[in-house]
C-alpha positions as CSV (number, residue, x, y, z in Angstrom):
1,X,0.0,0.0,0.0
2,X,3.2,2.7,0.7
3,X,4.3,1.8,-2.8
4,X,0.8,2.9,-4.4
5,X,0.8,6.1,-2.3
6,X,4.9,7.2,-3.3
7,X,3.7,6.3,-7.1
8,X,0.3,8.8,-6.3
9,X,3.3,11.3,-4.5
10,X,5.3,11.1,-7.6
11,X,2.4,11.4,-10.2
12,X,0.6,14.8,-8.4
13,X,4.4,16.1,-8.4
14,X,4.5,15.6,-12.1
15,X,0.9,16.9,-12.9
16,X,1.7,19.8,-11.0
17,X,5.1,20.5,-12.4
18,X,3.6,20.1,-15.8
19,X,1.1,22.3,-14.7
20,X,3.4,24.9,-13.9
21,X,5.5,24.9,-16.9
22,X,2.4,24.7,-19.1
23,X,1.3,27.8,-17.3
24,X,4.6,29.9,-17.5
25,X,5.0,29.0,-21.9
26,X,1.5,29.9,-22.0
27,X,1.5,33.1,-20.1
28,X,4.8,34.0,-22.4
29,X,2.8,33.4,-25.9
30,X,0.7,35.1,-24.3
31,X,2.8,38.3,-23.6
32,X,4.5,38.5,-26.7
33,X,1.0,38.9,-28.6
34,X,-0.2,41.6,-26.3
35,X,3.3,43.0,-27.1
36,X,2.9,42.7,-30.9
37,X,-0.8,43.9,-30.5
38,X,0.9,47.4,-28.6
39,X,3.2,47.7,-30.9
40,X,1.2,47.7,-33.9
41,X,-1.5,49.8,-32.2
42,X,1.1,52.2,-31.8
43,X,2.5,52.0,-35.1
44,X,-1.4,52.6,-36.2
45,X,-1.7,55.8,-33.8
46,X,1.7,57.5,-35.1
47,X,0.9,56.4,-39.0
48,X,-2.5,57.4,-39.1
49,X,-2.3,60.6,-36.5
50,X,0.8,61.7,-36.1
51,X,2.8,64.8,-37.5
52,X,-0.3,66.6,-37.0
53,X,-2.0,64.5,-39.8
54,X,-5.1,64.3,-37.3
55,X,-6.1,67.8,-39.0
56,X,-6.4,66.1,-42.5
57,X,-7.7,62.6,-40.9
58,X,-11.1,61.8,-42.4
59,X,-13.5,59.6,-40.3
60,X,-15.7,57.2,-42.5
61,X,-18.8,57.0,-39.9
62,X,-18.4,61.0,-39.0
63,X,-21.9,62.3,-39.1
64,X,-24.0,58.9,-39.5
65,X,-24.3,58.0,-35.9
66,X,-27.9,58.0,-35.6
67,X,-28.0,58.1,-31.7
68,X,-27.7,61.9,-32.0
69,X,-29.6,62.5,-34.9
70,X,-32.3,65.4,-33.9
71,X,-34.9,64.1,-36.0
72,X,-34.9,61.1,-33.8
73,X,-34.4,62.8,-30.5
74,X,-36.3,66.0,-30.4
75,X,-37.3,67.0,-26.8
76,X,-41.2,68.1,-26.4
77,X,-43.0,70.1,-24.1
């Protein structure tokens, strides 16, 4: 019975070691999209705005939002 106990010892020590470098590979993937995802954000933000190109930056949705329309929200009384 001590034999089938050390062998259930040894096997949660492996499951949990497993566990735990599973968890540390994953949470590095896992930065270094977040990183790429940043870095092309930021690449997007200086490309598309910056050097003052904001001024000249033309918004395809500007002026169709309908939740401020005035036709649709008129107040009475």
């Amino acid at each position: 019975m001590t034999s089938f106990f050390l062998f259930l010892s040894d096997a949660f020590k492996w499951a949990f070691g497993f566990y735990d470098i599973f968890g540390n590979v994953l949470n590095w993937i896992l930065f270094a999209v977040c990183c790429v995802l940043f870095t092309y954000w930021c690449y997007v933000l200086v490309v598309n705005l910056g050097n003052n190109k904001d001024k000249e930056y033309y918004s395809p949705t500007e002026g169709k939002n309908p939740y401020y329309d005035p036709a649709i929200y008129k107040k009475e009384g």
